[in-house]
C-alpha positions in Angstrom: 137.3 67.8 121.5 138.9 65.2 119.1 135.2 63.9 118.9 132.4 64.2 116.6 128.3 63.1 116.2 128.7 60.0 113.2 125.2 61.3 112.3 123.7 58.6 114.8 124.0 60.2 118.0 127.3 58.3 118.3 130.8 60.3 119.1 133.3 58.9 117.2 136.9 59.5 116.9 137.5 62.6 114.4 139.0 61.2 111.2 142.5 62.3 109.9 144.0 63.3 106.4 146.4 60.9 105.5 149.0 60.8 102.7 146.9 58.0 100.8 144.0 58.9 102.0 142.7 59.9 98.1 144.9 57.3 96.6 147.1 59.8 95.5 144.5 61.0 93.0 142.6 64.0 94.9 142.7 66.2 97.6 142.0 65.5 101.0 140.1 67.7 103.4 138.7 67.5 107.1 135.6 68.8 107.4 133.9 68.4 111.7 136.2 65.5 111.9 135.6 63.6 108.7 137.6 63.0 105.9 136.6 64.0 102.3 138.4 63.4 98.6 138.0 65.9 95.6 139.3 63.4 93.3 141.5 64.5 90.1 139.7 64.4 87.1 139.0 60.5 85.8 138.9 59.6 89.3 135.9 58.6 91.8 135.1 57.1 94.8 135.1 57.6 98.3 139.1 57.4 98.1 139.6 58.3 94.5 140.5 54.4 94.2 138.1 54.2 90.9 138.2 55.1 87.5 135.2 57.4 86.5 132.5 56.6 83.6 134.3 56.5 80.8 138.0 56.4 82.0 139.6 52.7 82.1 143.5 52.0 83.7 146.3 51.9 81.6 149.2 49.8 81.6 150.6 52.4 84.3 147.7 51.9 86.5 146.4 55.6 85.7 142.9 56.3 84.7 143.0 57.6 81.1 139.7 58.5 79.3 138.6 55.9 76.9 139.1 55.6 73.4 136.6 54.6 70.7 137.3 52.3 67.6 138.6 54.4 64.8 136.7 53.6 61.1 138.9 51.1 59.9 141.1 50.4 62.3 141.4 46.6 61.9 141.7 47.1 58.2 139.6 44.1 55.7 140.8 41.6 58.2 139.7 42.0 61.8 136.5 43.4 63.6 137.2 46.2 66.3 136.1 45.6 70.0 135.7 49.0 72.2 134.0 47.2 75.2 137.0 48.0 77.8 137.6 51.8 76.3 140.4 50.1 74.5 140.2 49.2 70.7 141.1 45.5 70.2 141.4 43.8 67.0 139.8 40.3 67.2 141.8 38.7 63.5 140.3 36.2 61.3 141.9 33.5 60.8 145.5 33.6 59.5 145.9 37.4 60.3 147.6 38.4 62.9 148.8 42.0 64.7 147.1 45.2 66.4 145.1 45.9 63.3 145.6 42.5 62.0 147.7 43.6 59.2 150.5 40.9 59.7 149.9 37.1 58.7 149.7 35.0 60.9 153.1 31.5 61.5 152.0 29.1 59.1 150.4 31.8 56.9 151.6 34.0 53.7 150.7 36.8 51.9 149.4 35.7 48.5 150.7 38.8 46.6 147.9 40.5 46.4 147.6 41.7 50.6 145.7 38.1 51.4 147.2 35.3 53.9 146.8 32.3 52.6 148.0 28.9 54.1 151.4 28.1 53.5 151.8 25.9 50.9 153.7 22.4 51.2 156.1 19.9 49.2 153.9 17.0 48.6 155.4 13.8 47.1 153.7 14.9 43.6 153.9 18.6 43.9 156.1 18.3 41.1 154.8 15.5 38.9 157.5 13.7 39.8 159.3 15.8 37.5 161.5 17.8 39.2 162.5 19.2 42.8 160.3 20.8 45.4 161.4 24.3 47.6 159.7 26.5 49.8 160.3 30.2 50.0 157.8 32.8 51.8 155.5 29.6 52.5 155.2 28.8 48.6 156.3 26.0 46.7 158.1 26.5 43.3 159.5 23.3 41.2 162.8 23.6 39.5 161.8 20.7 36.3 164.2 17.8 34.9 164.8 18.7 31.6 162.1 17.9 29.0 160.1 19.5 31.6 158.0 22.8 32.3 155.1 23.8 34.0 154.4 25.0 37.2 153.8 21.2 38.4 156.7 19.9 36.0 153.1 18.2 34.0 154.2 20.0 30.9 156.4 18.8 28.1 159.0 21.5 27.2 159.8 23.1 23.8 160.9 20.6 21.4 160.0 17.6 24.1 156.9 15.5 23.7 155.3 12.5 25.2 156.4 8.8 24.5 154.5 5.9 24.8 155.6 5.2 28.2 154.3 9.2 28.9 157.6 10.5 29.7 159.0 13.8 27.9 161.6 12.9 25.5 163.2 14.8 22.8 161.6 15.7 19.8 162.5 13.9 16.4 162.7 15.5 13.1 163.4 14.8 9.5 166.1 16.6 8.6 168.3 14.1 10.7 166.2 11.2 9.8 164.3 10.7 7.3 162.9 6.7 7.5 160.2 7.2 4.8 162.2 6.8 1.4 161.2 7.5 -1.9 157.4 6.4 -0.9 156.5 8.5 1.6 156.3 12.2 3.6 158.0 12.8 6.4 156.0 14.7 8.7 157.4 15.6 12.2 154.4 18.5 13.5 154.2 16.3 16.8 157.5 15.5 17.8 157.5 12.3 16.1 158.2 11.0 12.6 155.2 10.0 10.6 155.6 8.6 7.4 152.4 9.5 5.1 153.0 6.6 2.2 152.2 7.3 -1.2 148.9 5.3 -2.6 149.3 1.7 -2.4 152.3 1.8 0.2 151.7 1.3 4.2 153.7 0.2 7.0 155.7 2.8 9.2 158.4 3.7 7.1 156.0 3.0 3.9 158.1 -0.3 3.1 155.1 -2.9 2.6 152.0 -2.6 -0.2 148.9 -1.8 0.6 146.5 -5.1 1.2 144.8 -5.2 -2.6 148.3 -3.6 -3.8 151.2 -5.6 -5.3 154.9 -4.6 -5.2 155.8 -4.1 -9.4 158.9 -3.0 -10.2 159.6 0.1 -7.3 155.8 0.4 -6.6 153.3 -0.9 -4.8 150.4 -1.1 -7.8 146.6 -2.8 -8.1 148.4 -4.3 -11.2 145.4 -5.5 -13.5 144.2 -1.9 -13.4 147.5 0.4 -13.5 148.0 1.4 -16.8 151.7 1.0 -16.7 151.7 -2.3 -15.5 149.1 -4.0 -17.0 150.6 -7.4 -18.3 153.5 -6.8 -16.2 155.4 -8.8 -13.3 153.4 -12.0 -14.4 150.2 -10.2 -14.0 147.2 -9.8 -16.0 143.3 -8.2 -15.6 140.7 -9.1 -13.7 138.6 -12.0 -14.9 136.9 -10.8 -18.1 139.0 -7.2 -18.6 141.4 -7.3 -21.8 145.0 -6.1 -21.2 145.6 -3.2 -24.1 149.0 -1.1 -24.0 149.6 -1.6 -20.6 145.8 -0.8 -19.8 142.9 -3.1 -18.7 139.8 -2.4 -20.9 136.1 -3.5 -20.2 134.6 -5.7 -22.6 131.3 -7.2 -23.3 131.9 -9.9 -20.6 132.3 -7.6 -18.1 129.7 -6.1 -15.8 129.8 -2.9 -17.6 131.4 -1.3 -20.2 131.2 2.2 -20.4 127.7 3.0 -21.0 126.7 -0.5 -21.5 125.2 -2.4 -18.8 124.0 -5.1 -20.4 120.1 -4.6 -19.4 120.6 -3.4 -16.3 119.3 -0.4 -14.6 118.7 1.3 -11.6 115.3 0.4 -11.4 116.1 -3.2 -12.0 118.4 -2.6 -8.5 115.5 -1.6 -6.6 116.3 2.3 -6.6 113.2 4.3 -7.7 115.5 5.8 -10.6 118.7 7.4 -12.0 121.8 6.5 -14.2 124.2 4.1 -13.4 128.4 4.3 -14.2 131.1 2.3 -15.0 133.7 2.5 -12.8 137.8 1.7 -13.8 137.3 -1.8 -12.6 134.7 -2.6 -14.6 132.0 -2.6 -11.9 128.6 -1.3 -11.5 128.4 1.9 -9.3 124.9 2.6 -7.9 126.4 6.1 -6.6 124.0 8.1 -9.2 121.2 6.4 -8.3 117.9 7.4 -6.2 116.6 5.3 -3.4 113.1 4.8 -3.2 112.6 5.2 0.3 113.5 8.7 1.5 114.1 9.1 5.6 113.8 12.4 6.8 115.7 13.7 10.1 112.4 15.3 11.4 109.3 12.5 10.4 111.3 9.5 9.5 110.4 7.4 6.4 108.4 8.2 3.6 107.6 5.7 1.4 108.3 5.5 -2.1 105.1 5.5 -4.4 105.4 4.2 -8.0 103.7 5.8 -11.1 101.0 3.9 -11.9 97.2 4.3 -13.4 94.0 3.2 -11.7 90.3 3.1 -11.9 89.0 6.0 -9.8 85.0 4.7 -9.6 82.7 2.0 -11.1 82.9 3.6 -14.2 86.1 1.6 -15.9 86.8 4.7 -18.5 87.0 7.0 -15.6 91.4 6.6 -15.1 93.5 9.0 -13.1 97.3 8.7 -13.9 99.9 9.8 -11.1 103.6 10.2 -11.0 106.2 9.0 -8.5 106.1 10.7 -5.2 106.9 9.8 -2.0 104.8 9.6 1.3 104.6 9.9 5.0 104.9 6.3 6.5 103.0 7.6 9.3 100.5 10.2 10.5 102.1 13.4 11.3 102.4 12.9 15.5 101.9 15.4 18.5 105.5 15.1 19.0 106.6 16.4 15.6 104.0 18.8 15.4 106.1 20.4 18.3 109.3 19.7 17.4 109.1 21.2 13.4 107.1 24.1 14.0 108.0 25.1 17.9 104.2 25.8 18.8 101.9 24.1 21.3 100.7 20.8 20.6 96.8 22.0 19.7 95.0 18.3 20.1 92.5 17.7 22.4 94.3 15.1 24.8 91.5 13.9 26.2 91.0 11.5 22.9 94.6 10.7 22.6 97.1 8.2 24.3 100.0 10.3 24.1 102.3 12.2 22.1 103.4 9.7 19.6 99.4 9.7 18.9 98.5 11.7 15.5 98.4 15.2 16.2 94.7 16.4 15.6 92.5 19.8 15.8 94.4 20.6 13.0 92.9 22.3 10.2 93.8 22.5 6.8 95.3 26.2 7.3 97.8 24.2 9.8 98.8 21.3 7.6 99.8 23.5 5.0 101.5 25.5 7.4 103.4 22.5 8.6 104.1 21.4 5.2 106.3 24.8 4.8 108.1 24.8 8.3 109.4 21.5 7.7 110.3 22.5 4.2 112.5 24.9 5.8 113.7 23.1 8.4 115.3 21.0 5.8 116.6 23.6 3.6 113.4 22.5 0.5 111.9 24.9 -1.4 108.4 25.3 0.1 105.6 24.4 -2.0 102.7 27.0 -1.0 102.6 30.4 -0.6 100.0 32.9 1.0 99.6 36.4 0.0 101.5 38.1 2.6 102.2 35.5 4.4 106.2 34.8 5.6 106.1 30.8 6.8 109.6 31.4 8.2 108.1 33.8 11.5 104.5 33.1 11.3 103.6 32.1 14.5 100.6 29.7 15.5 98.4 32.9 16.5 98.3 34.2 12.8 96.9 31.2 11.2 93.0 31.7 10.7 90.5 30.0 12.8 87.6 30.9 10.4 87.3 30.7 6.7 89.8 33.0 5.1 89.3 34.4 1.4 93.6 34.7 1.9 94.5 31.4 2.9 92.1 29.8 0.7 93.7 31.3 -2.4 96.9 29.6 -1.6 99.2 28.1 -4.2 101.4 25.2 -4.5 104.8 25.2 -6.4 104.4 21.7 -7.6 107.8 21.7 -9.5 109.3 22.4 -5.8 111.3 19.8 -3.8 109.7 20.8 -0.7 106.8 18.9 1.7 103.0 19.2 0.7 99.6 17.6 1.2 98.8 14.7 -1.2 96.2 15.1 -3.4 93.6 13.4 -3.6 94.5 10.7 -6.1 97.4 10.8 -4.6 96.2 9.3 -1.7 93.5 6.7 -3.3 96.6 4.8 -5.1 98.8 4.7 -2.4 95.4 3.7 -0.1 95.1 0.6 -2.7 98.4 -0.3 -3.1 99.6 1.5 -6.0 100.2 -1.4 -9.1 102.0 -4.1 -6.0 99.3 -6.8 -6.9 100.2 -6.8 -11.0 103.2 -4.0 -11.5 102.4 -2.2 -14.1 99.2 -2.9 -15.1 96.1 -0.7 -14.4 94.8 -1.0 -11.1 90.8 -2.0 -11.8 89.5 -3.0 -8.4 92.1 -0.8 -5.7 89.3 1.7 -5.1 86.5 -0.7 -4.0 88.4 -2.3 -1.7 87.2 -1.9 2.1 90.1 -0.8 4.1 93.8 0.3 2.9 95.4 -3.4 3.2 92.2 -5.0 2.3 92.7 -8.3 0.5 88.9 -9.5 1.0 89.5 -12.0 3.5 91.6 -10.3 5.8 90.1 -8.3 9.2 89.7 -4.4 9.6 90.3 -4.5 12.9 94.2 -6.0 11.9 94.8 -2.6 9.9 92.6 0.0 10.8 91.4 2.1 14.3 87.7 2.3 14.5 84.3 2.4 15.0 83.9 3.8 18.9 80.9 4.7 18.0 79.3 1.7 17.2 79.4 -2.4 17.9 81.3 -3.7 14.7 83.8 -6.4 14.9 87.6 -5.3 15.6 86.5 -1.8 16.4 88.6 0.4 19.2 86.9 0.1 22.3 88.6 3.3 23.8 87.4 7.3 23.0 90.5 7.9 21.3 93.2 7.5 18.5 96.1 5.0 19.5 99.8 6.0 18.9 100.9 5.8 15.0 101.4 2.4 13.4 99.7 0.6 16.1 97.8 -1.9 13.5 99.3 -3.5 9.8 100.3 -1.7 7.1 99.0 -2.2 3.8 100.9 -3.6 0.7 103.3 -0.2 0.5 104.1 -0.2 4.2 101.5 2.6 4.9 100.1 2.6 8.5 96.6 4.2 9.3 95.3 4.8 5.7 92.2 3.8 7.0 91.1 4.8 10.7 92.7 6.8 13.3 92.3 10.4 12.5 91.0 11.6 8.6 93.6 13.0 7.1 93.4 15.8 4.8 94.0 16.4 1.4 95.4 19.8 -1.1 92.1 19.5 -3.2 88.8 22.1 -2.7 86.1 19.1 -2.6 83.7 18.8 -6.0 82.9 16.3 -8.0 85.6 14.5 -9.9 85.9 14.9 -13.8 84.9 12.2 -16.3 87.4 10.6 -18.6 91.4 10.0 -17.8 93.1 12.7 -16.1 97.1 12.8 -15.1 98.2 14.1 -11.7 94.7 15.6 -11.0 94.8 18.2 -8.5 91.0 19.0 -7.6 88.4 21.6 -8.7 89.9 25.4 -9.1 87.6 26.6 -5.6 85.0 25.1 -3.6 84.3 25.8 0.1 85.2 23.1 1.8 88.8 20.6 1.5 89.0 16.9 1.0 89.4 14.8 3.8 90.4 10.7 3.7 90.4 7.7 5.7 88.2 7.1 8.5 89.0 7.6 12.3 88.7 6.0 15.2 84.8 7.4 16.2 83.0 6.4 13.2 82.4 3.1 11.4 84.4 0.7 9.3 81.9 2.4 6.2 84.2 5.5 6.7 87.2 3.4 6.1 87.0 2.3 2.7 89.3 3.4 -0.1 86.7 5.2 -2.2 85.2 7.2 0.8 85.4 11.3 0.2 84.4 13.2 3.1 85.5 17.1 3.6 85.3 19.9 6.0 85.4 23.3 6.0 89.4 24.7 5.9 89.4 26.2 9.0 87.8 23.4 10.8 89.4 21.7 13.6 88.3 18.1 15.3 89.3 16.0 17.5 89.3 13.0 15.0 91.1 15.1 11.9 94.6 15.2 11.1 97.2 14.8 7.8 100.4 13.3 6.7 102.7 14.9 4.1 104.4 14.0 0.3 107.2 15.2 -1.3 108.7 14.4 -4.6 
């Protein structure tokens, strides 16, 4: 007795109930003579010593079921660990607090529920300007006066900035008024400005204008003020005539009134217009026209005189031709692009870049160019298509195949707008227009063999060639070369004769007998003029009576334009 079998055959010693025998967190029983726990709920273990599964000690050492983390419990500002069956707040950085909603030393809240670092006094936290304090971890500035701003950087009302950029107070002209009877006093910025009167300078208007003599109170260009004239020891300019108090122009003047002794605009190297006299007696050019015109989106075009000239061998068969004005240059791939904002359609296989002529253009396309860069400079455009609106047509729209539409186009030839030249056009500025004997009819211009030809001179100097062949100064690569890459002839014309063909407004046909003035071309035909040569064929293609043509809608690799305009 006292004794009992341990489960090995062994007697052992019969266990007692003792007061911690369930670590004061069951019931103890004896059971044989061994000890057994029913442990309180939360409790396990042999001795009731452990927490159960999903019970944890609390801070009085008691087992308490574990607690989940609630939604939101950290608030915006922490994440919520559960791990140990107590919710923890782990804070980012500058919160602080069991559900991080306190900021943390060294932090403040911004006004709007976010900690933000405190701020500091920093020796220009206030521009220098004023004093620094911190309150609630944010600075504030209390400014000097002339000062305002949050930094102090600010002039105040009725302050502004001095020379040596400090804030001083403003100045105005009802206490001081420096400018006197020849000036404005103006005071919009804080400080005086005197605006002088007309002929008076300096800062409180006290001196005369250089050119300006002081006469009497004023400050007067004496030979040509009519009160003055004659006055203070003066009298007009060299050749005026002083007449009650007035300088006059005279005969030995440079002009007088609409006299100008012979001379004209044209004589001034302007391609026409009226001159004027001005009050001092001088020529003003202001109303003349230059010759050259330089446009924003091509650049120059060359000014071409009037003029007459033999068409042919026939010497009775003349064409006349006003002034008009032409493309220095073949139109490029680049301002294809940039004035009409489609794709560049040449082949660039047979070019050497995008200052190259633009080609597989057909004549549909040139005309269509003509118009977009009419409107692109605010020009009346000079053709119009039935149905056709040149300010949205796109690049898709313009035929590709002979089009009874397109080819009844018309030109507006009273507009100021860009166009095609004609054909005539083009053979006198190809020859040089009247540059060899000015006004006098041109006889020999259309045999010559190149545009620049002077007999003696080289092809290959002025003109892209002959690929397609062995002649002497021809191009010895399979395409054009970039725009004005050889001579101009007598006008200032590059690539008259070679590089792409170039075409004209007129239907191709033969020409009329007799004089005509500003011819235009037959009234139909089937195919368009084309002019000048290109780079493939020979120098025979070149010369300044050569008419080739094509069909309208036919695009090559060797065919471009240039443009006109009055």
């Amino acid at each position: 007795p006292g004794y009992h079998d341990n489960g090995s055959g062994v007697c052992v010693l019969d266990e007692q109930c003792m007061p911690n025998t369930c670590s004061g967190h069951g019931e103890c029983t004896l059971t044989l003579g061994v000890v057994s726990c029913a442990c309180a709920p939360g409790y396990t273990g042999s001795n009731c010593q452990e927490c159960a599964a999903d019970f944890h000690r609390n801070a009085e050492n008691a087992c308490v079921a574990d607690v989940a983390c609630p939604v939101g419990y950290c608030g915006d500002h922490g994440t919520c660990v559960d791990t140990t069956g107590v919710p923890v707040c782990t804070c980012a950085i500058g919160y602080t607090g069991t559900t991080c909603n306190a900021c943390y030393p060294g932090y403040h809240d911004n006004g709007s529920g976010v900690c933000v670092l405190d701020e500091q006094c920093m020796p220009n936290t206030c521009s220098g300007n004023g004093v620094c304090t911190v309150t609630l971890g944010v600075v504030s500035c209390a400014c000097a006066p002339g000062y305002s701003g949050s930094n102090c950087q600010d002039c105040a009302a009725d302050f502004h900035l001095n020379a040596a950029g400090l804030c001083v107070a403003d100045e105005n002209c009802v206490d001081s008024d420096p400018c006197g009877a020849h000036g404005t006093c103006v005071d919009t910025t804080g400080i005086i400005v005197c605006e002088c009167a007309i002929g008076h300078t300096g800062t409180t208007c006290e001196s005369c204008y250089p050119g300006y003599e002081m006469c009497g109170d004023a400050c007067v260009i004496l030979w040509t003020d009519e009160e003055h004239c004659g006055a203070c020891d003066n009298t007009c300019a060299t050749g005026a005539t002083c007449s009650a108090g007035a300088c006059e122009c005279n005969a030995s003047t440079p002009c007088d009134g609409a006299d100008f002794h012979g001379v004209t605009c044209g004589s001034l190297g302007f391609a026409s217009g009226l001159l004027m006299c001005s009050p001092l007696c001088e020529i003003d050019t202001t109303g003349c026209i230059p010759r050259d015109y330089v446009s924003q989106n091509i650049g120059t075009l060359k000014y071409v005189p009037a003029g007459t000239f033999q068409r042919d061998a026939t010497a009775t068969n003349l064409s006349v031709v006003s002034v008009f004005r032409m493309s220095q240059y073949e139109i490029t791939r680049a301002q294809w692009v940039a004035v009409t904002g489609w794709a560049d359609p040449s082949n660039v296989t047979y070019s050497s870049g995008t200052n190259d002529p633009v080609q597989r253009v057909n004549w549909y396309d040139a005309i269509a160019f003509c118009n977009k860069l009419s409107i692109a400079e605010g020009r009346t455009q000079v053709y119009g298509v039935s149905g056709v609106d040149f300010s949205t047509l796109t690049y898709a729209a313009i035929p590709t195949s002979d089009n009874a539409t397109w080819n009844a186009a018309t030109a507006n030839w009273s507009a100021n707008g860009y166009r095609l030249p004609t054909e005539m056009e083009w053979m006198w500025a190809a020859m040089g227009a009247d540059t060899e004997n000015p006004g006098a009819v041109n006889t020999t211009g259309y045999a010559n063999a190149f545009a620049g030809s002077t007999g003696t001179n080289a092809i290959g100097d002025y003109a892209v060639f002959g690929y397609n062949g062995s002649e002497v100064g021809r191009t010895t690569t399979m395409r054009s070369n970039p725009v004005g890459s050889k001579w101009a002839n007598e006008l200032g014309f590059h690539d008259l004769s070679g590089n792409v063909r170039e075409w004209a407004w007129d239907w191709y046909g033969t020409y009329p007998s007799g004089t005509v003035t500003d011819y235009r071309g037959p009234a139909s035909g089937a195919n368009r003029v084309l002019r000048g040569g290109d780079w493939y064929y020979a120098a025979s293609n070149c010369t300044v009576a050569n008419q080739n043509n094509g069909g309208p809608s036919f695009q090559g690799i060797n065919l471009g334009f240039r443009v006109v305009r009055p």
